[in-house]
C-alpha positions, 0 to 999 in steps of 0.5 A: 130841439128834441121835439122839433126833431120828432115834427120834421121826421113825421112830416117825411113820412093832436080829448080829455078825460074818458070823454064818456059823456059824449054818448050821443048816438047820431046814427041817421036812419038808415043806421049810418051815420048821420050828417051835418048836425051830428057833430054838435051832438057830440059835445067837445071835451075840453082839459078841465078835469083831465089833469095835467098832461091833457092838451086842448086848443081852440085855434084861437090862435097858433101856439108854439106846438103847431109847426107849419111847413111847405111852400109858406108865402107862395100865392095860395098856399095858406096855414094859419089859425084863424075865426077859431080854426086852423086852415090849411089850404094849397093848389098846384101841386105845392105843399103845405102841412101843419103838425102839432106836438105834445108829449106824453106822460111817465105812464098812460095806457091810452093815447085820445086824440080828438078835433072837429074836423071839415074838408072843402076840397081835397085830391085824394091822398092823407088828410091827417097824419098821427105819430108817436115816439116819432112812428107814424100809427095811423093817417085819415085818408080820403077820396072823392066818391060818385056822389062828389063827397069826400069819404074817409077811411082810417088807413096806415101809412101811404093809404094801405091795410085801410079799415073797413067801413068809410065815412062820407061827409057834405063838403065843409060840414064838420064832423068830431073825428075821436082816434084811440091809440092803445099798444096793440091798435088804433079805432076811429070814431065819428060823431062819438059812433065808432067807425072802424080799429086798425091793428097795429103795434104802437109803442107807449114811451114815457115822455115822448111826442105824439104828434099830429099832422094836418095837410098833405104835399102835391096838393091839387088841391087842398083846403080843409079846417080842424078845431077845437083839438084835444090830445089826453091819456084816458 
């Protein structure tokens, strides 16, 4: 009940080991990041070796972590997990988020939180949200550009003190989308290139939820995919 808790209080307002062995640099040649392949180039870190406290989900199927809530049963509003992924999908200003929570350890000095992200469509606003002890650290935002791309900015809550640079993707092209959250900040990186760090206060408790939040409320529209998901304590 606790955790439930923790999951309805985020939606009002989920990578293993060091992951060192991603370090694959798929910058494009223009010294950006590059686009469509990146992402296989960017191995996903399953729980093997990480210990105990390490989460990994390949959506094969939705497991009890995951909660979903909005307009669920409505014509067009979708949360499911399903060929491997987990969709979220609505119009019409309906809603529909899925958060997934895992607790922390006793002691840790780092929170990874790592999934292969990709958006079909998306009205600007959040993509995905990410909390701890039940405050919210972080949240992916993203806007439409002049190319019709979406573009992703790493932001706090409500798409204010954004970081500097953005990521712009080819709709539906996955990406690996890595989030390191440390007592004093959270960094972004994309494809295992680092992207941006936002300042922020975070407090590490012993045991208690991190969670991470997929969707958006007002969708108009939304559809997008996450996969392969892995929270650890590197």
């Amino acid at each position: 009940m606790v955790r439930r808790a923790t999951v309805i209080a985020l939606l009002l307002v989920v990578a293993c080991a060091s992951c060192g062995s991603f370090g694959s640099d798929s910058r494009g040649a223009d010294g950006g990041l590059g686009d469509g392949a990146a992402a296989s180039t960017c191995a996903v870190a399953t729980c093997a070796d990480a210990g105990p406290s390490c989460f990994f989900t390949d959506f094969d199927s939705c497991s009890a972590d995951i909660f979903n809530s909005g307009d669920i049963g409505t014509a067009g509003v979708v949360g499911e997990c399903s060929g491997g992924k987990l969709r979220v999908a609505a119009d019409g200003t309906l809603d529909m988020t899925a958060v997934l929570s895992h607790d922390t350890p006793d002691t840790y000095d780092t929170i990874r939180i790592s999934t292969s992200l990709a958006i079909g469509e998306w009205k600007q606003g959040p993509v995905m949200r990410l909390g701890v002890g039940g405050v919210l650290v972080a949240e992916l935002d993203t806007a439409t550009v002049k190319s019709g791309k979406p573009s992703f900015t790493l932001c706090g809550d409500g798409g204010v003190a954004c970081s500097a640079p953005a990521f712009e993707a080819d709709r539906g092209v996955s990406h690996r989308f890595t989030f390191d959250i440390t007592r004093t900040s959270v960094s972004l990186s994309i494809d295992c290139v680092p992207l941006a760090t936002r300042t922020v206060d975070v407090v590490l408790g012993p045991r208690v939820a991190v969670a991470v939040g997929f969707g958006k409320t007002d969708a108009s529209p939304i559809d997008g995919t996450l996969d392969d998901l892995s929270i650890s304590f590197p």
